[in-house]
N, C-alpha and C positions, 0 to 999 in steps of 0.2 A: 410140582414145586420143589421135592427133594433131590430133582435132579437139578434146579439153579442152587439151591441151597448148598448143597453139600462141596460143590468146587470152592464155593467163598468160606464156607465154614474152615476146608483143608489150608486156606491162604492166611486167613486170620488168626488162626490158632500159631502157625512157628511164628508169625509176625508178631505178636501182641506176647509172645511168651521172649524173643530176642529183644522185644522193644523194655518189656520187664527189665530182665537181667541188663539191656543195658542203664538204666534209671538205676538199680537198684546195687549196681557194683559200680558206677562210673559217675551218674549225675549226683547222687545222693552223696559219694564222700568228695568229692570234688568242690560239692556244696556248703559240706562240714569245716572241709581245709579253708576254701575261702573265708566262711565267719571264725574261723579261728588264727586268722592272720590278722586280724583287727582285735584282737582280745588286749585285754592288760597284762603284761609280764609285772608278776610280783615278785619277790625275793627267791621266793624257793618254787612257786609254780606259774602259775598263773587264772585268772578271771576274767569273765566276762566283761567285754565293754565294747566301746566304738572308738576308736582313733587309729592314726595315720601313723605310729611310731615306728611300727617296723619297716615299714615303705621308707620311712624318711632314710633308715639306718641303712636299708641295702641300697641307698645311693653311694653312700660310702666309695670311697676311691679301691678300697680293698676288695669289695664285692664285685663291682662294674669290671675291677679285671680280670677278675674271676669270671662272670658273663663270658666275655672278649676270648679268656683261656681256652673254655668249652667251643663256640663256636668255631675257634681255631681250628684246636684238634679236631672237631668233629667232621669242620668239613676239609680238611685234608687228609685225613683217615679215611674218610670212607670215598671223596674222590681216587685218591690214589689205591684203594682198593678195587674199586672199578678199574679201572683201568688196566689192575695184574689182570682181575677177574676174565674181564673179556675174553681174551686170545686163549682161555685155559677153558673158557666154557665153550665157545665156539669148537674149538678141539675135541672136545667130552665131545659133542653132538653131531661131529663126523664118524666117529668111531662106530665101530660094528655094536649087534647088540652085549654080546660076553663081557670085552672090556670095559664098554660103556658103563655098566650095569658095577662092574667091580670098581671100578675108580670112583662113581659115585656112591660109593657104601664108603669106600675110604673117604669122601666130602662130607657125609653123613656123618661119621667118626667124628670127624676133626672139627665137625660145628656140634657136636654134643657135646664138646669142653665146655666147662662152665669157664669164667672171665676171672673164678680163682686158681684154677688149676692152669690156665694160662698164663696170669700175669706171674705164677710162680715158677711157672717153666721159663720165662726169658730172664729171670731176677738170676737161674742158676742161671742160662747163657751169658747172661752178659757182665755176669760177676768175676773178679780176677781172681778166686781160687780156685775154679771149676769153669770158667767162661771159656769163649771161645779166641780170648785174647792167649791163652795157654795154644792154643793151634798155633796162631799165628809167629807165638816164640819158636816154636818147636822148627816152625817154616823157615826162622830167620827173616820175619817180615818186622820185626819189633823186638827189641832189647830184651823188656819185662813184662811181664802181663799188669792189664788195667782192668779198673773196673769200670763198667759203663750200665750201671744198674739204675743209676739214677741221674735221670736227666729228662732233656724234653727230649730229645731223638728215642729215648726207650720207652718214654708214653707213647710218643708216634708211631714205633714198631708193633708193640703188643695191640697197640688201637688196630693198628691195620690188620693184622694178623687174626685178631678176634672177628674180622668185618669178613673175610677173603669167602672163605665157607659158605656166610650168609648170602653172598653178592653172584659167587657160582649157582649156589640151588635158585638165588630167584630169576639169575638169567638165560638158565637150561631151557627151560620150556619154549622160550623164547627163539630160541638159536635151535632147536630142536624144531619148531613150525615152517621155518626161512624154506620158501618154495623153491626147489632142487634145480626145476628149468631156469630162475631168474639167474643164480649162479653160473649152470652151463653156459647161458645164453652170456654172460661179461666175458667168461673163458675163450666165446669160439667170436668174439669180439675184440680178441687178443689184451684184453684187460691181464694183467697179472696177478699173481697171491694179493701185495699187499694195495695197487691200487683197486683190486676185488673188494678185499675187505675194508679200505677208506670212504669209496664210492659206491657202492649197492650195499652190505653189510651192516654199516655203522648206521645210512640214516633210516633203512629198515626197521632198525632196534633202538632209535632213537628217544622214542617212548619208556621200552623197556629202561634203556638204562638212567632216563630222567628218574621214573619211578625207584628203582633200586639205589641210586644214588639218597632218593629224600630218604626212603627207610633207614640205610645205614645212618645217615645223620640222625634221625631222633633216636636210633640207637647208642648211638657213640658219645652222644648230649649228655644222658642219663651213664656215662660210666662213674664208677665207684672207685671197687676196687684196683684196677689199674692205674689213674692218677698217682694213688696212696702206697700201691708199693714199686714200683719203676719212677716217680715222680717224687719231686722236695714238695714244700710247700708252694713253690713259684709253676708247679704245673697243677698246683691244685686244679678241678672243675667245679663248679657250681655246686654239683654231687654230692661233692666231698664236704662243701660249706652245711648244706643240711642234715646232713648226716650229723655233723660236730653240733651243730645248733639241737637237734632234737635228741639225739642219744648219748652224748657227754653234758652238755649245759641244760636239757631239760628246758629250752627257752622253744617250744611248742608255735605261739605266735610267728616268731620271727622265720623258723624252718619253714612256715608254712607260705609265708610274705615269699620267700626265694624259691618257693617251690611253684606257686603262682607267677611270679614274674618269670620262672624260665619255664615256663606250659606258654606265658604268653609271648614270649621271643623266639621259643621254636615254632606257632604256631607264627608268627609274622616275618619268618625266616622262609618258612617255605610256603608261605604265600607268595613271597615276591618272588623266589625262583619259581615257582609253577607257573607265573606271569607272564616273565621273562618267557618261558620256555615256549607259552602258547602263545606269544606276541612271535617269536621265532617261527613254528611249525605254521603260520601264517602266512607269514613274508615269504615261507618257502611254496 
């Protein structure tokens, strides 16, 4: 009996101890946030109640374009990171082992930036008393130096740029398994580099890069402080809205109302692409 017993024991035990920690770090305050998005906002804090006020508030024409702003950037930040990504990770996973190995410690690196030591690194780039508009004088490509520190093209850069690192490590493995024969075999087929990598390459890793795509986007959803210091208030995110609502105005309720409505827009965002995608890998 303690040889049926003990294989179920070793399965239940990580299972019932992950199923824990997720209840008890994810369902539990998730739980809290929601009853605290129906609360009453009082003058200086707030109390318990049941109404619809904050819901009604983030319909607001201000909020909804805030929604619209994040989605934006999200997903043309982390599409267009894919996209550098590809050709650069595919590269990494031709490489011998030595190189390979160093270039991806220099990937390692550059995704260990936090998103403030990023968005501070482009605010000097693209500022005119240190930017890179000073190069381009110096070139004789432009008059005077400008500043391009704030705007939507320098939230779009730092988003992507934040993304690129992420989008290479999760595609490596990937482009790293791609079976060697299917390759040679398009080569001695007189396929080319790039109609190789259009046609056998890209729908190979079509999975992959569906997946790495959704991840970038709920990551890029949730940014903060890049909107805030590359961005005015017209590129604010969502992010940025509950942040102001909980940590300056102390309005608890309502950060909580937009913090809930953008869990349930990211989560029916990538519902319908994951639909899409499998309505797609069908047809094919």
């Amino acid at each position: 009996m303690s040889t049926t017993r003990d294989p179920a024991l070793r399965f239940s035990v990580p299972l019932g101890y992950a199923g824990a920690m997720l209840v008890l770090f994810f369902v539990v305050p998730l739980g809290i946030m929601l009853a605290v998005s129906f609360y009453h906002r009082t003058e200086s804090y707030y109390e318990r109640g049941f109404e619809f006020d904050s819901y009604i508030r983030a319909g607001q024409e201000l909020y909804l374009n805030a929604f619209l702003t994040s989605v934006e950037f999200a997903a043309i930040a982390s599409v267009v990171s894919v996209l550098i990504a590809v050709p650069f990770a595919y590269f990494v996973s031709r490489l011998r082992p030595r190189p390979q190995v160093l270039t991806l410690i220099f990937v390692l690196c550059a995704m260990s930036l936090s998103e403030v030591i990023v968005a501070f690194g482009w605010s000097i780039i693209l500022s005119r008393g240190s930017g890179i508009s000073n190069l381009f004088v110096w070139l004789g490509l432009m008059e005077r130096p400008q500043s391009w520190a704030r705007g939507y093209w320098a939230v779009l850069i730092g988003l992507t740029y934040f993304n690129l690192p992420f989008a290479v490590v999760m595609m490596f493995p990937g482009f790293s398994r791609l079976n060697p024969e299917v390759i040679e075999a398009a080569r001695t087929l007189g396929a080319g580099p790039w109609t190789m990598f259009r046609t056998v390459i890209l729908p190979l890793m079509s999975r992959t890069l569906i997946a790495t795509t959704l991840v970038l986007f709920i990551f890029t959803m949730g940014a903060l402080v890049t909107p805030l210091w590359l961005g005015g208030p017209k590129e604010w995110m969502i992010a940025n809205y509950i942040s102001d609502e909980v940590m300056t105005r102390s309005n608890f309720p309502f950060g909580a109302a937009l913090a809930m409505i953008y869990l349930a827009v990211t989560i029916l965002f990538l519902l319908v692409v994951w639909r899409l995608s499998g309505r797609e890998r069908k047809a094919v």
